[in-house]
N, CA, C and O of each residue as an XYZ file, in Angstrom:
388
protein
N     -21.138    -23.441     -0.022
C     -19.832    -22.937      0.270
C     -19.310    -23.621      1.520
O     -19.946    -23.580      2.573
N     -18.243    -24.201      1.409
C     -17.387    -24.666      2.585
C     -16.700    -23.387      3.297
O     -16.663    -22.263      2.798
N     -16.121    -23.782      4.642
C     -15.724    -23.028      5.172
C     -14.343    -24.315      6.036
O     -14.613    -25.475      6.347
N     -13.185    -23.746      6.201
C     -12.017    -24.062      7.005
C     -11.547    -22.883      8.344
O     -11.251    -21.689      8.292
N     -11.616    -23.559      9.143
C     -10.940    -22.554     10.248
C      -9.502    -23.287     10.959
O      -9.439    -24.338     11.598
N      -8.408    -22.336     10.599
C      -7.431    -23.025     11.009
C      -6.201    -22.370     12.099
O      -6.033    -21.196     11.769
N      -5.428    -22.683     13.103
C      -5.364    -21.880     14.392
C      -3.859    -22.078     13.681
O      -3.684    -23.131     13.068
N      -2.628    -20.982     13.749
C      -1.744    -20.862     14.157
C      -1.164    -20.418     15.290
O      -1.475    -19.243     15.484
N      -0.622    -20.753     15.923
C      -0.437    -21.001     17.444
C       1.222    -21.116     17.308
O       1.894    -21.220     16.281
N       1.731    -21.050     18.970
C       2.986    -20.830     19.229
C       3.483    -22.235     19.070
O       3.097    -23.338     19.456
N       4.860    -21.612     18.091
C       5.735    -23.027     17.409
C       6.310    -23.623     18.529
O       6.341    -22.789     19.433
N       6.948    -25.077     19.000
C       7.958    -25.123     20.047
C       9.259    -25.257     19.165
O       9.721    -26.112     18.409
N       9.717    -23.733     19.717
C      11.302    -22.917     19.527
C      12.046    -23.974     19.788
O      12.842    -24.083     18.856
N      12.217    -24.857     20.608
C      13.191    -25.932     20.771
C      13.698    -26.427     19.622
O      14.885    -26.456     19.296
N      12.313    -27.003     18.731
C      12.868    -27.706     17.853
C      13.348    -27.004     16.314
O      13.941    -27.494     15.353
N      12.769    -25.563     16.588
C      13.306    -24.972     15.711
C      14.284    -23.761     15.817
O      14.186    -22.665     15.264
N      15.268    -24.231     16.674
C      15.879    -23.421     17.119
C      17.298    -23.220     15.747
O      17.455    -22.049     15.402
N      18.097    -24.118     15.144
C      18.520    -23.748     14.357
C      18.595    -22.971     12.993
O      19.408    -23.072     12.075
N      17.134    -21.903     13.196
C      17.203    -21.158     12.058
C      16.526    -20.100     12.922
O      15.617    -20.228     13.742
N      17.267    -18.919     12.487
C      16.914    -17.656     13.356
C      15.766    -17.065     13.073
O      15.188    -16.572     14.042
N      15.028    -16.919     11.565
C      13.672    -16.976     11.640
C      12.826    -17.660     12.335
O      11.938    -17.007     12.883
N      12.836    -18.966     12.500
C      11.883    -20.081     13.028
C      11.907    -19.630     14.627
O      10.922    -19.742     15.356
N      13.092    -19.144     15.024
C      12.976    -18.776     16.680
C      12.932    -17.513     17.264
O      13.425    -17.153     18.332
N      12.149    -16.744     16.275
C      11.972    -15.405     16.173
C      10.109    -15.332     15.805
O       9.504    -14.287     15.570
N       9.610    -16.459     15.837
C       7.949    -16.719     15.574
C       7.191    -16.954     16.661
O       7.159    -17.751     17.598
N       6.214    -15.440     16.009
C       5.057    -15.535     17.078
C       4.811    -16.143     17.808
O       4.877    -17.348     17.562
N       4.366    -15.697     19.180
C       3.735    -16.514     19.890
C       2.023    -16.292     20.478
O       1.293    -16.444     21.458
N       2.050    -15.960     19.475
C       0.286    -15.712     19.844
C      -0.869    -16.017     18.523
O      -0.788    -15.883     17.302
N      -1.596    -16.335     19.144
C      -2.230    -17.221     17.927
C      -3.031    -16.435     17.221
O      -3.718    -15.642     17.865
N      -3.157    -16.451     15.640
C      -3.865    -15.780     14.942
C      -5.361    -16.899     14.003
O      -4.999    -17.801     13.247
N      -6.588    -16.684     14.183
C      -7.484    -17.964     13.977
C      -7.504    -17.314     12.464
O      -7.472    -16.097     12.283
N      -7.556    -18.188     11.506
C      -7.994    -17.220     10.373
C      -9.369    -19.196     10.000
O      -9.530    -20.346     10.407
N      -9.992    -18.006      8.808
C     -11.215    -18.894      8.374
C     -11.185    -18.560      6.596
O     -11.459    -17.515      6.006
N     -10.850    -19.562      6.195
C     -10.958    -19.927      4.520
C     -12.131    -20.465      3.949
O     -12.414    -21.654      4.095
N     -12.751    -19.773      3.386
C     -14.003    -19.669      2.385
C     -13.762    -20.796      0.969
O     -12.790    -20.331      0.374
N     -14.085    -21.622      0.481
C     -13.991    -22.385     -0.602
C     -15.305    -22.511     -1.321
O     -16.261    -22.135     -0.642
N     -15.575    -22.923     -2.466
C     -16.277    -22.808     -3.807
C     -15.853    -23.998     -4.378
O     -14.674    -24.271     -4.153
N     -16.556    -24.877     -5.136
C     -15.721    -25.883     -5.596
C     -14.127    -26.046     -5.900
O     -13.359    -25.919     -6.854
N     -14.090    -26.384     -4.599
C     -12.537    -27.095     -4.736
C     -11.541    -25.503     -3.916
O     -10.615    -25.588     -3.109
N     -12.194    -24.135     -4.523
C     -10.876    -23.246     -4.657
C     -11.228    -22.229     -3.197
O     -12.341    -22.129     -2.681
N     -10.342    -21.748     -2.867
C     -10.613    -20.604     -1.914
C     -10.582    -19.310     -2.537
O      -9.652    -18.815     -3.173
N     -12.059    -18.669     -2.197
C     -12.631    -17.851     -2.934
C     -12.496    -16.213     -1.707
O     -12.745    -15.066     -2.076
N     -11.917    -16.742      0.126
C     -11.842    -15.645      1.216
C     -11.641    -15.957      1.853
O     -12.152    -16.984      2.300
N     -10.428    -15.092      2.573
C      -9.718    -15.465      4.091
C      -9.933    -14.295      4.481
O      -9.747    -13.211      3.928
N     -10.620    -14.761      6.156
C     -10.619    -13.792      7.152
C     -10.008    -14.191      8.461
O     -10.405    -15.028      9.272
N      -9.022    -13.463      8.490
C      -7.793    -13.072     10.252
C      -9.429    -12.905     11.068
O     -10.096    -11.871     11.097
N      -9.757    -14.090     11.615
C     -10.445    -13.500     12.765
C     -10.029    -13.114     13.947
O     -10.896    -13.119     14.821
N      -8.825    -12.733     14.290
C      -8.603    -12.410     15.196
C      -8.070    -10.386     15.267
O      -7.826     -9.644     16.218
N      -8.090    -10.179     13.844
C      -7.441     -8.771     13.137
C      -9.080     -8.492     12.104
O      -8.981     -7.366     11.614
N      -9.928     -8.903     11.838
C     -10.968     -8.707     11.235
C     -10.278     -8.550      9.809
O     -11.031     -8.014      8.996
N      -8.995     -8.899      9.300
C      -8.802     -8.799      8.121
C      -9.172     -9.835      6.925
O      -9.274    -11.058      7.020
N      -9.306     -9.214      6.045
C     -10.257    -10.168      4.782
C      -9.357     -9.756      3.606
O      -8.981     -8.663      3.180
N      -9.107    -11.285      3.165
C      -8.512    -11.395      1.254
C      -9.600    -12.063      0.570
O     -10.084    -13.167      0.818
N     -10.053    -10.854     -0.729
C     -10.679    -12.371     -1.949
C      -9.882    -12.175     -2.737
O      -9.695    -13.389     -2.661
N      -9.144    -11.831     -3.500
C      -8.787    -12.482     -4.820
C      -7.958    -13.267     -4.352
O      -7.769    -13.412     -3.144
N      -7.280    -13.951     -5.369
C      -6.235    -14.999     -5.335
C      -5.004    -14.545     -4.821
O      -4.580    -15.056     -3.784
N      -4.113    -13.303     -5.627
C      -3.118    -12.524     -5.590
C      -2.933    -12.198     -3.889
O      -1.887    -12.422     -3.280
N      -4.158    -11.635     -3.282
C      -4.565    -11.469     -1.748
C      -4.375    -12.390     -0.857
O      -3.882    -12.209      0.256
N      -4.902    -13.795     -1.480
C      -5.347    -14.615     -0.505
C      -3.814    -15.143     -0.205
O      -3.482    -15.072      0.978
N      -3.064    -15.543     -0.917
C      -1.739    -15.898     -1.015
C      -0.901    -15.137     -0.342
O       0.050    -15.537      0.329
N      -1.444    -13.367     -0.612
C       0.463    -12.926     -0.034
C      -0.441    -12.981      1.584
O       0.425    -13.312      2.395
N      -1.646    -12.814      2.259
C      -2.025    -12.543      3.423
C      -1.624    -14.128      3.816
O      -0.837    -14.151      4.763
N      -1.901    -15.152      3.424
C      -1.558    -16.634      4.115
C      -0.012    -16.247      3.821
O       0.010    -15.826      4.977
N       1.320    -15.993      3.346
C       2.516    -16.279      3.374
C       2.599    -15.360      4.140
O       3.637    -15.669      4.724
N       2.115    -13.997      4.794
C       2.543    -13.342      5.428
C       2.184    -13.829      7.344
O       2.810    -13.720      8.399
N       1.145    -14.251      7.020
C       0.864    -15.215      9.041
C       1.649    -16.570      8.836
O       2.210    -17.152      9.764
N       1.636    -17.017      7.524
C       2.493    -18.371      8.175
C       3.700    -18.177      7.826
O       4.389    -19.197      7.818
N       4.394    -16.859      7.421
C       5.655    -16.803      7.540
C       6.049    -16.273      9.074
O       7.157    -16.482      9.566
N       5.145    -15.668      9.648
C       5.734    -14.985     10.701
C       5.236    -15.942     12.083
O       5.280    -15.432     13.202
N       4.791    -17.287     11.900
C       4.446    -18.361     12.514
C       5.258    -19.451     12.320
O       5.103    -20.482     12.974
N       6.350    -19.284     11.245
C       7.611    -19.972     11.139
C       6.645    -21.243     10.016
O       7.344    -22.181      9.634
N       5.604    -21.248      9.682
C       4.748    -22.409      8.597
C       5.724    -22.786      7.510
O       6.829    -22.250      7.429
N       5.440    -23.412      6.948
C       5.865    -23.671      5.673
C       7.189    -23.706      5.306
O       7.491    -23.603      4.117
N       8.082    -23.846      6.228
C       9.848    -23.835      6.255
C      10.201    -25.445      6.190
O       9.756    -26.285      6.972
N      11.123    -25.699      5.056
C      11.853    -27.434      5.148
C      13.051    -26.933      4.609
O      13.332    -25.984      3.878
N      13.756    -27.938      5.237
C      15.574    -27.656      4.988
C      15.727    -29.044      4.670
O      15.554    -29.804      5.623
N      16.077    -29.690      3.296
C      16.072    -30.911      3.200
C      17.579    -31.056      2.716
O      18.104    -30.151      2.068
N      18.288    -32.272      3.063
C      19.608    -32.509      2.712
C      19.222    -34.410      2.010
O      18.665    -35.398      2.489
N      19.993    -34.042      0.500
C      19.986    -35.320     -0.153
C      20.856    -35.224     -0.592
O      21.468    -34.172     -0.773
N      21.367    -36.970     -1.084
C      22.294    -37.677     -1.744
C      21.922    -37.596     -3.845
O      20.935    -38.058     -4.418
N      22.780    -37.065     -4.300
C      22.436    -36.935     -5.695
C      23.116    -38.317     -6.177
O      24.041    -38.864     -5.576
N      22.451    -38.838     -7.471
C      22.808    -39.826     -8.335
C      24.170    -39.633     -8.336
O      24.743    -40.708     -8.155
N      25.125    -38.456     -8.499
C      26.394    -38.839     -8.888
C      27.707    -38.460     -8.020
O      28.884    -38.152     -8.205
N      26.701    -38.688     -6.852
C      27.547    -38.949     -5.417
C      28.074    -37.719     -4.317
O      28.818    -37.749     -3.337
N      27.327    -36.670     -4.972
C      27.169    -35.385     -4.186
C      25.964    -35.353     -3.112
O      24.831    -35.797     -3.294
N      26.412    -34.793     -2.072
C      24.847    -34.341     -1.327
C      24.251    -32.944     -1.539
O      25.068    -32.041     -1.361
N      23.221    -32.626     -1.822
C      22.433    -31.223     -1.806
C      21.898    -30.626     -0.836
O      20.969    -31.293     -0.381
N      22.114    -29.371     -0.147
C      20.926    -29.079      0.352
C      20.150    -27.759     -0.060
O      20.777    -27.011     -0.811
N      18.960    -27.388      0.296
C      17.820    -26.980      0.336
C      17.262    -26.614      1.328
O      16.977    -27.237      2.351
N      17.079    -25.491      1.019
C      16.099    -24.728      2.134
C      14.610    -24.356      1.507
O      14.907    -23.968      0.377
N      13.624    -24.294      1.589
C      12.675    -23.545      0.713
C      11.028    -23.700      1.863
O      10.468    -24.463      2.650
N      10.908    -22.462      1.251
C       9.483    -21.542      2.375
C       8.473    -21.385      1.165
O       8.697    -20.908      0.052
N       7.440    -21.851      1.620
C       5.863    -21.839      1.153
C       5.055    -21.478      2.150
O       4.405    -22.469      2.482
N       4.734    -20.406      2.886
C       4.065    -20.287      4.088
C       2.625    -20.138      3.199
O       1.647    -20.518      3.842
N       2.354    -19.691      1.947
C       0.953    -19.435      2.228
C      -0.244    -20.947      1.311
O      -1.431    -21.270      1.296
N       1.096    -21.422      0.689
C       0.691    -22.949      0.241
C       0.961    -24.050      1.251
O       1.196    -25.156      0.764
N       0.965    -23.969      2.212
C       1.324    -25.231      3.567
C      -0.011    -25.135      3.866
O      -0.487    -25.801      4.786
């Protein structure tokens, strides 16, 4: 069994200052540690809250819920379409980042 330990830590607000979520994120760091099995993550534990996810359904909403409130997983992308429009896009994956 592998193991990942990964630190979310305080964002610099500067650069994410144009979105009122992103400058509204924690500033205190939460360590969490991801458990893997070939290839998949099988347990996450908040070591800093002693909290623990195994199933899948778990492991997902507990990672979108620290890296949403750590500002993670946020892109605002602006593109040029084939037929001469620009798009934009906002879209949040905090617990797949």
């Amino acid at each position: 069994m592998m193991t990942s330990s990964y630190k979310f830590s305080k964002v610099a607000l500067d650069i994410v200052a144009f979105h009122s979520k992103c400058t509204r994120a924690l500033t205190f760091q939460n360590v969490c540690q991801i458990f893997w099995e070939k290839g998949n993550p099988v347990k996450v534990v908040n070591l800093t809250t002693k909290e623990e996810a195994k199933s899948p359904a778990n492991i997902l909403k507990m990672l979108n819920r620290l890296g949403g409130a750590h500002a993670i997983g946020r892109i605002d992308i602006v593109e040029n379409r084939y037929v001469g429009i620009k798009s934009r896009g906002v879209y949040e994956t905090p617990g797949m980042s």
